[in-house]
N, C-alpha and C positions, 0 to 999 in steps of 0.2 A: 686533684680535680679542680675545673674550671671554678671561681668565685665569681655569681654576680652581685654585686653591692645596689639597692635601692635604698635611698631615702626617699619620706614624704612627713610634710609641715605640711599641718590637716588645723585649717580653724576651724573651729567648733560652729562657725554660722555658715560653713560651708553645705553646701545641698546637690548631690549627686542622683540620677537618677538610679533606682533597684525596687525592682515590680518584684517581691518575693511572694512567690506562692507556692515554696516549697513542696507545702504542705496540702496543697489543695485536692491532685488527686494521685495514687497509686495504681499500677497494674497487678493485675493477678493471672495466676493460671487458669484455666475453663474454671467455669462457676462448680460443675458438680465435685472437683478436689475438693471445695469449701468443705465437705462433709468430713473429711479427715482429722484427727486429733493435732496430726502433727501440720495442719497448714493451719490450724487453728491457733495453737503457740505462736506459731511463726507470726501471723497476723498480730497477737495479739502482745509480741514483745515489739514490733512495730508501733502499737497502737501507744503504748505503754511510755514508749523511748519519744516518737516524732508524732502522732497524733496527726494522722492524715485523713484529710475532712470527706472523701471521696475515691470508691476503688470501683477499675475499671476492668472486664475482661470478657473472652470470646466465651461461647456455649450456651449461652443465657436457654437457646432453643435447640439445642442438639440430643440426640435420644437418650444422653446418658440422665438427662433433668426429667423426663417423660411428661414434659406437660401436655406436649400433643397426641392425640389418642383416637383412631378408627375401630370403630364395630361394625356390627351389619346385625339391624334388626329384623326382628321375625319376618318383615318379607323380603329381605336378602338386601334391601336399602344401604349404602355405607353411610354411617352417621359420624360427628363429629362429636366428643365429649375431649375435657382438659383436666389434668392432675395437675395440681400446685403442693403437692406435697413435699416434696425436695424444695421449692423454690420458696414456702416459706423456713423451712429447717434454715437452708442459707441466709433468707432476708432477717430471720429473727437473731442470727449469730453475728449480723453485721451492724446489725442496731443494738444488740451487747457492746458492741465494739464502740458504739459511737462514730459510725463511719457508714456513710448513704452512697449507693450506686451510683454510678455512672452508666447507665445502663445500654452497652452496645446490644441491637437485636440483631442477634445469629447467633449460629447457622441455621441451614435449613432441617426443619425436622426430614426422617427420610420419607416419612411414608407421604408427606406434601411436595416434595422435591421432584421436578422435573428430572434429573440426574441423576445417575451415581457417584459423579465426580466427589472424593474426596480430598481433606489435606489433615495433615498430623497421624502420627502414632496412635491417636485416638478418635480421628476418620471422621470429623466436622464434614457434614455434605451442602457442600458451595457453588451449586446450582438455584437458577431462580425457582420460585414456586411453581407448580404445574397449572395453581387456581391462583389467582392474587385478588379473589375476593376471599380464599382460604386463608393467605395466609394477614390478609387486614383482619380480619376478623381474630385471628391469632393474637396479635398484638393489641387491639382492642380490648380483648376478654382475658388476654395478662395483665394490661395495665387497669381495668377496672377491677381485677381482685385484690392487685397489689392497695389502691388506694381506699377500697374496703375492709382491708386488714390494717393496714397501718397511717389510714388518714387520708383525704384529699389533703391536706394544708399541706402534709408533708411529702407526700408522692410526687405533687408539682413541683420540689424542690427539685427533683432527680432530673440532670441532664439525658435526654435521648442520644443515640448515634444510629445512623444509620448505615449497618455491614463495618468489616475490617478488609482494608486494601482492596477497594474491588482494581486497581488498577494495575494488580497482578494476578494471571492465570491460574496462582496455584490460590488463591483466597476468591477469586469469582470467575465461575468458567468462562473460558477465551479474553479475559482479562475486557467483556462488553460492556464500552461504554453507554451505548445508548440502554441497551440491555438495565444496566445499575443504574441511569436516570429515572427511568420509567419504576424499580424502586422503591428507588428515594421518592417520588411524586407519591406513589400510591400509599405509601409507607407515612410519609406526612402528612396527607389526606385523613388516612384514618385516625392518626395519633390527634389531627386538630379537632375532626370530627368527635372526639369523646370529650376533648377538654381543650380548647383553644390557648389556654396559659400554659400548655407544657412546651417546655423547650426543645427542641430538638432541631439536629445536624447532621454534616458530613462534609465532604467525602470520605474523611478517613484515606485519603491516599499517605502511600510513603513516597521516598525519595527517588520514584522511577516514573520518567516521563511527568512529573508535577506539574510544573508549568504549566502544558495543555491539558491533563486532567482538571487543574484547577478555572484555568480561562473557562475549558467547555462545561465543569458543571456552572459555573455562576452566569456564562451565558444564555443554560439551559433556563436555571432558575428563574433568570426575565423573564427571556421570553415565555416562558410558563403561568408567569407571575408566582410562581411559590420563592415564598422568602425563606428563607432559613433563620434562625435564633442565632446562631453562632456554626463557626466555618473548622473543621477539625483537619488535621496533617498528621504524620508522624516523621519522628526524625530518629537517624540514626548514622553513626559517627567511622564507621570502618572503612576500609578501602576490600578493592577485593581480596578476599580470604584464601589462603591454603589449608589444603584436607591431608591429617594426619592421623590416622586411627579413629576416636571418638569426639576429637576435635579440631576444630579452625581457628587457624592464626592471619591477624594480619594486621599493620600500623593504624594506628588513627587515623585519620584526616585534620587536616587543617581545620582547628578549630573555628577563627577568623571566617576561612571559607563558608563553613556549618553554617555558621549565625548570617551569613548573606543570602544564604538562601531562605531562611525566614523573612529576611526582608522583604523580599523577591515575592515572598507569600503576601505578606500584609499589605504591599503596596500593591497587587495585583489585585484581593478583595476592596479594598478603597479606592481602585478606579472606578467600579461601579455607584453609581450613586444609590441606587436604593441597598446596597449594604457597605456602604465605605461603615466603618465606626464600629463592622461586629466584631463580635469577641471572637478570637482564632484562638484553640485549644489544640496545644502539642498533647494527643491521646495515646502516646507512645514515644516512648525515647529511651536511649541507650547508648552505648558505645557501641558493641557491636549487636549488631540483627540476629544473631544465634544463639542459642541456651547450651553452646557446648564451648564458649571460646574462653581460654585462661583468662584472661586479660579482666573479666568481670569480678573475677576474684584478689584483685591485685590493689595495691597502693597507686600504682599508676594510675585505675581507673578513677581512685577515690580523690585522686587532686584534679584532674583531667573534668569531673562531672561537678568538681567546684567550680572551676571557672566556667562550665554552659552555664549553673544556676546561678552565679552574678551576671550573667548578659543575655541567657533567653526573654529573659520578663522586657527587652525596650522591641519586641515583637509579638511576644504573645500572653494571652491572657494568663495562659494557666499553662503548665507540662508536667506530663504524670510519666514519673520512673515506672518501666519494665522490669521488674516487677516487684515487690515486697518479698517473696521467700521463694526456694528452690523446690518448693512440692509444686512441678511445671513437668508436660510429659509430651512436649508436641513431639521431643526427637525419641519418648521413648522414657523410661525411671532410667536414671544414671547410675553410674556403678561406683560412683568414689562419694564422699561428702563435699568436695570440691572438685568440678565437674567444669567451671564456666560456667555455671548457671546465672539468670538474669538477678536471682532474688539478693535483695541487700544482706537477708538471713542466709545461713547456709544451713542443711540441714544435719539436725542436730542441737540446734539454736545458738549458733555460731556467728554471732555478727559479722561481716564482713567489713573491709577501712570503710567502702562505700556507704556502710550504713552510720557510720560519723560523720559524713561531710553532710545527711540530712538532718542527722540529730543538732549537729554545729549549726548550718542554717538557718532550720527552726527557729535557735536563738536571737537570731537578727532582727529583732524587732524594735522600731526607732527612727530616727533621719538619720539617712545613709550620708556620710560625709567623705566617699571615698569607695571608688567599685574602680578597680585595675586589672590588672593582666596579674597582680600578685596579690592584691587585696581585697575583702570588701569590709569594710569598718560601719559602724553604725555609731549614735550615741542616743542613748536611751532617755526613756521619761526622767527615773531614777537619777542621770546625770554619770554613770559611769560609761566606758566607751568601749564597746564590745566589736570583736570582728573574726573574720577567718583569713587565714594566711597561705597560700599554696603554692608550689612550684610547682608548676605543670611539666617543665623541660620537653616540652615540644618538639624544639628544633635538635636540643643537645642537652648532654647530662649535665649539671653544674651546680652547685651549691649557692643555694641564695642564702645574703645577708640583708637581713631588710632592718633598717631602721626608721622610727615614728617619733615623731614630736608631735606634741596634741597639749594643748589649751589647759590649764591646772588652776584657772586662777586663784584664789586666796586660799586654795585647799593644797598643803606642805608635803600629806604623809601620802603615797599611794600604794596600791599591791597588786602586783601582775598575777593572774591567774592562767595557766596555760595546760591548753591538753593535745597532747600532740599525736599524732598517727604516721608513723613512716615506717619505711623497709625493717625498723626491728621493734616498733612500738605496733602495736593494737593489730597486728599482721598474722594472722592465723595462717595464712599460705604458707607462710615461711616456716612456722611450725611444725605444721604438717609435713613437708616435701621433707624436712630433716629428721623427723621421726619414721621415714622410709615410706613416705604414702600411701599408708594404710586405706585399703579400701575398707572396712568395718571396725569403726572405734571400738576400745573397749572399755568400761568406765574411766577407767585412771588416765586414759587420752584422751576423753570429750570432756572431762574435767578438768584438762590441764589446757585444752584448746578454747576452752569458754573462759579462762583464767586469764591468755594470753590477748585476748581479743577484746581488750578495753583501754581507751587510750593512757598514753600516759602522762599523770599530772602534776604541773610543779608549781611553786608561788614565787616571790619575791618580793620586799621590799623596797619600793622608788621614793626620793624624795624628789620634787621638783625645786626646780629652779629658773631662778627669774618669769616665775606664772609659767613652765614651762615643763614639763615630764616627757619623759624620753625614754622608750622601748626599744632593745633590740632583740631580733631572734636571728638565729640559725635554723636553716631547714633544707635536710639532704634532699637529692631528687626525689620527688614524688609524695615530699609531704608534706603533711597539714595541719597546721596547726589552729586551733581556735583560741581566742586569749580575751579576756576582760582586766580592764584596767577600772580601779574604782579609789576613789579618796576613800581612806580608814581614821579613824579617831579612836584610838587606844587608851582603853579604860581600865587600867588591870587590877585584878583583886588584891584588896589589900595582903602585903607581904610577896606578891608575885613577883617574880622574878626571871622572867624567860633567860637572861643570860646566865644566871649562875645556875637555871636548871642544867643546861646543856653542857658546863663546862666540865 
């Protein structure tokens, strides 16, 4: 197989941009899943490995949460009364968690819905309101209970979103622009109207027609004079897909490409002047748009969504993965444990590589001296120099040899620490498919699949030279390694002997 050789001489006073906010928010499936045992784990081995500070997802108001509620009193009057019972079950399991909403509001309840129109497996109704002083008042008397149960101080934390995708037909009927302005106005009216310090956004578009969905809402916004807190997108990474049984297949896209169209974004909100400088939030991201494509389950994806999270951050504020775990039911419950689903978990509690390249990430905390197409290095408070290493193989398969030289000054002894994740490390796919892809584990195979799917880790010994230390790795297509280099001073107890232990 093809060799690509990089070197890089990295001094230590060097300063590279990397905006990491790995960790800031997660996607989830509809809010009312939250009630499950088993998205519960999933969240919570998430919570436990990456600590993401904010989770985002559609249902907040769909009848499966029943906050909305019609009676008709003794003289045949329809009145409005609200149930928060589901919605605090969920908000008090996410504050277990240590993890605060992102709060997108929708869908529409049905019995407020102008329409029938649905979309998912679980039939979110994506029509506007029939009353839209009904559905202000909805949102209103949700977020005044939320901040009566759990704080004003902390309530205004929580980012608003206003809808998902309204710039597609199947998430807001006839895909109406002026329709989802009108909204959003009403929408942030009421939200200011209770508490002027909450934050709240949108569009929420994806990668169809952007451009002039993004021009015409922020033109609207002028001329409205409603400003927005911050301007939200979503991104996503496939080309068009092919349909084979329960799933779609189809190439990445040009990575390169991806990240210029974030530009296209931030450059397009700071032409405005009354909001050049807001904070743009990717509310959704992913390789592909679908919960049924391989590719999410793969080594490929987990080197692949290494290199977006060293380069989304010189665009956007913050990008929240699609999703944390596979209890997700828009196409339907899946029939395998590995389905293509969006979650970093698989279920079962199954990490996928994907869910190291966040855990890796996370770690990068420091001045970044070094974000490439195969790197991003950091060096920490502590002084040792931590990073993650990937081969994306984009264009063509090949095996990278990447070598580092980095700054040792008067410090002799060093120790490479490495954990790597490729085609036969921390790869549960590949387990699986050779165990004959069982659709229903049975103990001795979910125990052997949660066994397989932790990377793998090795150390080494460096000494430097001439102020000088010097790292090399190997890594087959598609993988990833994470490594810390750090000076040691070996103290050994009296009589120890490492080498005559091992001889």
């Amino acid at each position: 197989m093809e060799q690509k050789k990089v070197a890089y001489q990295v001094n230590e006073n060097s300063c590279e941009f990397f905006n990491n906010q790995v960790d800031f928010c997660v996607g989830t499936g509809r809010m009312g899943l939250a009630l499950q045992k088993a998205y519960q784990e999933q969240l919570a081995m998430n919570q436990a490995e990456i600590g993401f500070k904010h989770i985002r997802g559609h249902g907040l108001f769909s009848d499966d949460m029943a906050i909305y509620q019609e009676y008709k009193d003794p003289e045949g009057n329809v009145q409005v009364e609200y149930n928060f019972t589901y919605l605090d079950m969920v908000m008090d399991y996410y504050k277990e968690q240590a993890i605060k909403p992102f709060l997108e509001l929708g869908f529409m309840p049905a019995k407020m819905a102008s329409g029938d129109q649905t979309v998912f497996y679980w039939k979110g109704n994506v029509t506007p309101p029939a009353k839209y002083e009904n559905w202000q008042a909805l949102v209103q008397a949700t977020l005044k209970h939320l901040m009566e149960r759990y704080g004003e101080a902390e309530v205004l934390t929580w980012p608003i979103e206003v809808w998902n995708e309204p710039n597609l037909p199947g998430f807001w009927k006839g895909a109406d622009m002026e329709e989802y302005f009108k909204l959003f106005q009403k929408t942030f009216e009421a939200v200011k109207e209770l508490d002027n310090r909450f934050k709240i956004g949108g569009p929420a578009i994806c990668g169809v027609d952007d451009v002039r969905w993004l021009r015409e809402f922020l033109e609207f916004c002028e001329r409205e004079k409603i400003y927005p807190d911050f301007i939200t997108r979503h991104h996503y990474m496939f080309e068009k897909p092919d349909f084979d049984g329960h799933y779609t297949y189809a190439p990445l896209r040009n990575p390169w490409e991806t990240l210029e169209e974030l530009k296209v974004s931030r450059e397009l909100i700071d032409s405005y002047p009354n909001m050049k400088g807001l904070p743009m939030h990717i509310t959704e991201f992913n390789t592909s748009y679908s919960p049924d494509s391989p590719v999410h389950d793969t080594v490929k994806n987990a080197s692949y969504i290494a290199w977006q999270l060293s380069h989304m951050g010189q665009y956007s504020d913050s990008y929240s993965y699609w999703t944390f775990g596979d209890i997700f039911e828009e196409k339907g419950v899946p029939f395998t444990p590995f389905h293509g689903g969006f979650g970093l978990v698989a279920n079962g509690l199954i990490p996928k590589p994907t869910f190291w390249t966040f855990a890796f990430m996370k770690s990068l905390q420091g001045t970044c001296l070094k974000c490439s197409d195969e790197l991003t290095l950091v060096k920490t408070e502590e002084g040792s120099y931590r990073g993650i290493a990937y081969n994306m193989c984009f264009d063509k398969q090949q095996v990278l040899n990447l070598t580092l030289e980095l700054e040792a000054g008067e410090e002799t002894e060093w120790c490479l620490c490495t954990k790597l994740v490729d085609e036969e490390h921390a790869n549960p796919l590949k387990v699986w498919h050779d165990l004959g892809e069982p659709s229903h584990l049975n103990k001795e195979q979910l125990k052997l699949l949660r066994g397989v799917a932790v990377p793998y880790v090795q150390s080494k010994a460096l000494q430097a030279k001439d102020n000088k230390v010097t790292l090399e790795m190997e890594l087959l297509p598609y993988g990833l390694t994470w490594f810390e280099v750090k000076p040691v001073h070996c103290r050994s107890d009296r009589g120890f002997d490492y080498s005559r232990a091992v001889q």
